[in-house]
N, C-alpha and C positions, 0 to 999 in steps of 0.2 A: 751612716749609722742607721739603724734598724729604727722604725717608728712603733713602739710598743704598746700605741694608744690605738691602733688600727683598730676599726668599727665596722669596718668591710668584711669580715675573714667568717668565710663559711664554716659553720660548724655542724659536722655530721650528726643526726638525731640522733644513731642508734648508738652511737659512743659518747655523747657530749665531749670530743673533740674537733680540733680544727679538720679541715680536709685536708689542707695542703704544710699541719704542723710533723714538726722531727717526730714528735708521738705515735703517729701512722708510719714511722719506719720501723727500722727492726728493734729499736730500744724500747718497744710497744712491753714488755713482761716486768719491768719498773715500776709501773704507775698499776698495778692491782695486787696486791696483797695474794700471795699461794697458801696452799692451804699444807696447814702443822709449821707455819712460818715462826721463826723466833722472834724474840722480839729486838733484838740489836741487828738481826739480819734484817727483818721491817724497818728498822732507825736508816741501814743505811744504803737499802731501796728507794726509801723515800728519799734520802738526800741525794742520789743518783738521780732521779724523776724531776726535784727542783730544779737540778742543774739541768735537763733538758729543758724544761719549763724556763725558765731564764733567761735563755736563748730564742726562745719563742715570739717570733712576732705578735701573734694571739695567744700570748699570753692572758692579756686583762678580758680580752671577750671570751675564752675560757673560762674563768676566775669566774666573769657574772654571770656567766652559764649556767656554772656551778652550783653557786648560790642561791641564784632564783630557781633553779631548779631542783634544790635540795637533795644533790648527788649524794648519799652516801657511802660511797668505798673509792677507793684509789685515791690519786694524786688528780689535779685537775685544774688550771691557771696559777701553778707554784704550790698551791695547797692541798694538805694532810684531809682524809677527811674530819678528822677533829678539828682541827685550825678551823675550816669549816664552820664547824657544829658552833665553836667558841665566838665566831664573829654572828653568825646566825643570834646566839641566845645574849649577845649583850649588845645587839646591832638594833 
């Protein structure tokens, strides 16, 4: 079983993702929003993005990458950048 708490997992500066996550492979155009995107087409990018992020062993050091880093756009440790914004402002 996959240890999903890993604290080890490099994470590239210039994407705020992992080095060695499925996100740097070819399902990379998921996790960023295109541009004149719809918005059910967006709904169901980002639930394609989760499910890579889910599988994700850097997952959570993602997520707090994220956050402490106040990513705002794409998909990034499971989360929307709203999801985000929402745990930022009641967090």
């Amino acid at each position: 079983m996959t240890d999903l708490s890993r604290t080890d997992v490099l994470l590239d500066p210039r994407h705020d993702a992992p080095v060695d996550g499925p996100c740097r492979s070819g399902a990379r155009d998921v996790f960023e929003r295109g541009a004149n995107e719809q918005a059910e087409a967006a709904r169901q990018r980002e639930e394609a993005a989760k499910a890579v992020c889910h599988r994700c062993p850097a997952r959570l050091p993602c997520r707090r990458r994220a956050l402490a880093d106040r990513v705002l756009h794409g998909v990034r440790g499971g989360l929307t950048a709203d999801e985000r914004h929402l745990l930022l402002a009641h967090g």
